[in-house]
ROROPA-504864 format. One record per residue (C-alpha): residue number from 1; residue in one letter; x, y, z. Coordinates in steps of 0.02 Angstrom, whole numbers, m for minus. Last residue first. Layout:
N
NUM/A/X/Y/Z
...
end
This chain:
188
188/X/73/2462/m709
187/X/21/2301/m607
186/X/129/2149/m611
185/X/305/2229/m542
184/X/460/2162/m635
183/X/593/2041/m523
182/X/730/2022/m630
181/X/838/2087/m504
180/X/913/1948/m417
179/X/867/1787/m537
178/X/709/1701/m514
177/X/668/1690/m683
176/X/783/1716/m819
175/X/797/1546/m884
174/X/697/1406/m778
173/X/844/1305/m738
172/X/909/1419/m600
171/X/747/1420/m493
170/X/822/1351/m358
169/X/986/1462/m339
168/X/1138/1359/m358
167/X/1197/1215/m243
166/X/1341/1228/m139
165/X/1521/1198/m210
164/X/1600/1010/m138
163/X/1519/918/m248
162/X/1496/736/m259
161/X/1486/640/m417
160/X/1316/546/m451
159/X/1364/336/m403
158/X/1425/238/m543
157/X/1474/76/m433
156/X/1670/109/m448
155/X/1639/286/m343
154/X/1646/459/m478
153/X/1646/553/m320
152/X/1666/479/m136
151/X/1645/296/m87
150/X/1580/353/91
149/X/1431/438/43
148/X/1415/546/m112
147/X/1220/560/m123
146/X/1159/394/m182
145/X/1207/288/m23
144/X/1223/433/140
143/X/1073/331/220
142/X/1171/183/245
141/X/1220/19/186
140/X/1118/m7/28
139/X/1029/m183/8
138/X/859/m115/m94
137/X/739/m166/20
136/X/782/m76/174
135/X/769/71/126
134/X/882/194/12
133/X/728/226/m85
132/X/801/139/m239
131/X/716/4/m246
130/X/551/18/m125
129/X/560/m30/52
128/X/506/m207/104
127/X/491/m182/297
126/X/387/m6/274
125/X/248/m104/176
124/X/253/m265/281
123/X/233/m130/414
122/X/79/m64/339
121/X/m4/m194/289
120/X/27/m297/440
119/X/m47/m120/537
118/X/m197/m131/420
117/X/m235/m329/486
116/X/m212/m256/655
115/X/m325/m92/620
114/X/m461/m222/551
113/X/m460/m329/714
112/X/m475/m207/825
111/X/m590/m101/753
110/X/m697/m278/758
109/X/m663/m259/928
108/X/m738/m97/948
107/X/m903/m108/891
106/X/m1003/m172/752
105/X/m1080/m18/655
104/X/m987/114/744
103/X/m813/50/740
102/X/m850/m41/584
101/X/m844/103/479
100/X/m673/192/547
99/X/m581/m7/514
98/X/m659/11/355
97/X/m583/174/293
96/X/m408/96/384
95/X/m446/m83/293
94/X/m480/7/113
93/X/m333/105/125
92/X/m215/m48/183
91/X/m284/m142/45
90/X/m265/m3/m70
89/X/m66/3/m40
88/X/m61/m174/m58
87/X/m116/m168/m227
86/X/m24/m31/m273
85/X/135/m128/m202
84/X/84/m289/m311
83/X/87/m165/m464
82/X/255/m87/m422
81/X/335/m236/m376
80/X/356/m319/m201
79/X/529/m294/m138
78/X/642/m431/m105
77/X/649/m593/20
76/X/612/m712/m138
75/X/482/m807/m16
74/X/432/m653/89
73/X/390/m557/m62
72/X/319/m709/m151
71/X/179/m734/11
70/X/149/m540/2
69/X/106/m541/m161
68/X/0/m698/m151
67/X/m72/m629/11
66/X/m134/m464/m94
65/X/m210/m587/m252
64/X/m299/m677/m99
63/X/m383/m529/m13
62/X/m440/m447/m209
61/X/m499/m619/m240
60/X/m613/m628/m90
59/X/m663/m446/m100
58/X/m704/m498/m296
57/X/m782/m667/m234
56/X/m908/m574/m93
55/X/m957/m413/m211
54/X/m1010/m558/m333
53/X/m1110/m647/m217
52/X/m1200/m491/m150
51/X/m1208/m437/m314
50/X/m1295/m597/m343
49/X/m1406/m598/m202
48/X/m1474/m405/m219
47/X/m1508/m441/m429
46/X/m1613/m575/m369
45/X/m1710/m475/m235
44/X/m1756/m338/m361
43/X/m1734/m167/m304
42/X/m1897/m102/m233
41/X/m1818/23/m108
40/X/m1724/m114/m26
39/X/m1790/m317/m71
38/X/m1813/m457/27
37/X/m1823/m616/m64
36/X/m1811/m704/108
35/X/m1718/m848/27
34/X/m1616/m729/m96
33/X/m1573/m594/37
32/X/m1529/m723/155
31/X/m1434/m841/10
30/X/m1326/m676/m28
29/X/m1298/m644/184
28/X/m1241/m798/200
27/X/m1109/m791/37
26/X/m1059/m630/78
25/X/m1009/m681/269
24/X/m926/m873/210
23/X/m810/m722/71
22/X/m770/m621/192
21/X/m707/m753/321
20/X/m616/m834/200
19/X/m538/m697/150
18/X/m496/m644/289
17/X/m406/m802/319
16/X/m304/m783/170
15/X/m268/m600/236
14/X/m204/m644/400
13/X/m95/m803/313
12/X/m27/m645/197
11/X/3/m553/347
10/X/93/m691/452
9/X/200/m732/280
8/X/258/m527/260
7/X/287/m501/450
6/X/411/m669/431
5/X/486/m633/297
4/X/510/m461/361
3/X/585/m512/532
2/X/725/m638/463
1/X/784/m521/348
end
């Protein structure tokens, strides 16, 4: 318990200050482009700066919505929701695709730095499990929860019942197919 609330708050203090960083970078390079009014393959300077700006504040905002999550996850000590674990999910996507960019373009320490932030991600992920998983998020006791573990069939808490029989073919449900000798040939 202790350990994911505390994973959860380091990575969404990780991520604030990421986006902080992002945002001072976008903003410096946006009043470059402006002041210098360069311009790539005759695109116009001011359309440059403010996409510049813009791509800045949505990475910004995108950084801070995923530290929100993260900060209510480790406040309530549950599960982020579906949406907030989407979210998260592309954050860790977008850091290992630009963890593999950087490597080349700024050098290994900033590979450092972004396979950290996507190993928070990750584990901050894994800590919080999804409901129902049989992970740690969702309280159960053991991996056996959900298929007939210690409480047996028909248990008080409406667990599936447990058989004892094996399983029938694979490919019952579908009708006919799949049965022993129903097999026809394709060609005549």
């Amino acid at each position: 318990m202790v350990l994911r609330r505390s994973v959860a708050g380091a990575t969404a203090v990780v991520l604030v200050v990421e986006a902080a960083v992002l945002g001072f970078v976008h903003l410096v390079l946006g009043r470059t482009t402006e002041n210098q009014s360069m311009s790539i393959a005759g695109a116009d300077p001011d359309v440059m700066s403010k996409a510049t700006y813009g791509l800045g504040a949505g990475m910004a905002v995108f950084l801070l919505a995923c530290a929100v999550f993260l900060l209510l996850a480790a406040a309530r000590d549950r599960a982020p929701g579906s949406f907030a674990r989407v979210l998260l999910i592309s954050a860790a996507i977008t850091h290992g695709v630009l963890g593999a960019l950087v490597v080349g373009l700024v050098g290994w320490s900033a590979f450092a730095v972004m396979m950290l932030i996507l190993c928070l991600l990750v584990l901050s992920l894994t800590l919080y499990a999804a409901k129902g998983a049989g992970g740690a998020g969702d309280g159960s006791s053991g991996p056996l929860d959900g298929f007939g573990g210690p409480e047996g069939p028909g248990g008080p808490d409406g667990r599936p019942e447990v058989r004892d029989t094996p399983p029938g073919h694979p490919l019952a449900d579908f009708g006919d197919f799949g049965r022993l000798g129903d097999v026809k040939p394709t060609s005549p």
